[in-house]
N, C-alpha and C positions, 0 to 999 in steps of 0.2 A: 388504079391506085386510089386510095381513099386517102380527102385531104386533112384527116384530123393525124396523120400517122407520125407527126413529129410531138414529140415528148419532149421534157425540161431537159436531158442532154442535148439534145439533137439545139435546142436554144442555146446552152451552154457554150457547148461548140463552134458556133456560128458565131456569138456573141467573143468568144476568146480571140476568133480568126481573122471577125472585124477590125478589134483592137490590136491585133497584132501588125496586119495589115499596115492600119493606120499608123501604129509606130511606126513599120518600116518605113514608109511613105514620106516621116516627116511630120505629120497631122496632128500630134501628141503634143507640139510647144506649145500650143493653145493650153494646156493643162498647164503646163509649167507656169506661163506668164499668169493667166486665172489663180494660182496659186500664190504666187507669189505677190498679185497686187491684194490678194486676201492677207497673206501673213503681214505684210506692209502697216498692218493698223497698228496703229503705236497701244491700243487698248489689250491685244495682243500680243506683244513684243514685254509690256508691261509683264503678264503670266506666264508666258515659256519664254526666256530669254536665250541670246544665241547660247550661251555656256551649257543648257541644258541637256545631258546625255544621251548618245542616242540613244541606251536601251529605256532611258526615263521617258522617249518620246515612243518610241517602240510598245511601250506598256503604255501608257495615253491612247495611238494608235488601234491597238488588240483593243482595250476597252470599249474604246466607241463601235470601232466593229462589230463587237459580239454583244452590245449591247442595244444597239439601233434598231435590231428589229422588233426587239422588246419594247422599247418606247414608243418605234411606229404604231406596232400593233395597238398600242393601249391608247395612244391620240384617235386612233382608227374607230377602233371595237368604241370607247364608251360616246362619240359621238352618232357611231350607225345605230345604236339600242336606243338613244334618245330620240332621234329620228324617227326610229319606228314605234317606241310608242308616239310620239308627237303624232305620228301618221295613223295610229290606231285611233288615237282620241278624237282627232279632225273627225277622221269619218264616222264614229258613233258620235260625235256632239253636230253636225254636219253635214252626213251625208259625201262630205267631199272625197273623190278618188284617191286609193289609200299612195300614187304614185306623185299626185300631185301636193299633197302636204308632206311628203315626205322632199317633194322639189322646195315647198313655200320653207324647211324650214333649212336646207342646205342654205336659199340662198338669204334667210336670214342670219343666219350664222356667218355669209361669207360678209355681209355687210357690216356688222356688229364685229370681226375681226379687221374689219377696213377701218372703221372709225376709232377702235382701240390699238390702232397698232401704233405708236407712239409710246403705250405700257409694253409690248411683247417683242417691238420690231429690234430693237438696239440690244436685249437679253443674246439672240436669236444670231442679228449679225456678229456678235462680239463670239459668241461660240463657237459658229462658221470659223473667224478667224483664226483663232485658237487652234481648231483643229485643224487649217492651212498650215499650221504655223507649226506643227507638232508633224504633220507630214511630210514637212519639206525636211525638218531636222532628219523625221524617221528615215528618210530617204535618201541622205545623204552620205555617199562613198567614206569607209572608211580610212 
């Protein structure tokens, strides 16, 4: 048997089975309480308040969804292009290996996002909760 023979269903599947599993089990209130101590911020509770409908949380919901990977991608893509030129340049002004200024400049980046995270951190948590917060609505029995 060759070990590359699982494909993104064969993931899929395993991944559905897990979390099913796990609900059955029980394993899932972890979600809820996580959820819930998210929707809990009063900075949150401020933007989607309990009144708000579920299909108005439901369309919140769909939108983040179907938009997330669009924003990953693009947080993703224009830092690996700068990277790589960073790492291109290193090495014709340098000589340095094109693997290792591509390391020098990840892990400037992660230190330069450590130091400023006080401008990003609180944007960042407040939207977390929000969308806790728009979950729990959307998921809730009607």
């Amino acid at each position: 048997m060759k070990a590359g023979w699982w494909r993104w269903p064969h993931w899929v599947l395993l991944t559905l089975v897990v979390l099913y599993g796990a609900s059955y089990l029980g394993l899932m209130s972890y979600m809820d309480q996580a959820l819930n101590a998210l929707a809990g911020d009063p900075a949150a509770t401020a933007s989607v308040y309990r009144d708000t409908l579920q299909g108005e949380a439901l369309v919140l919901v769909f939108g983040f969804m179907l938009l997330t990977p669009i924003a990953l991608a693009l947080v993703l893509l224009i830092p690996l292009i700068v990277s790589g030129a960073f790492a291109a340049f290193l090495n014709r002004a340098t000589n340095l290996p094109v693997y290792a200024g591509t390391l020098l400049f990840w892990i400037a980046l992660g230190v330069v996002a450590y130091f400023l995270r006080e401008h990003w951190y609180p944007q960042a948590q407040w939207f977390v909760n929000v969308m806790a917060r728009g979950f729990l609505i959307a998921l809730q029995r009607a």
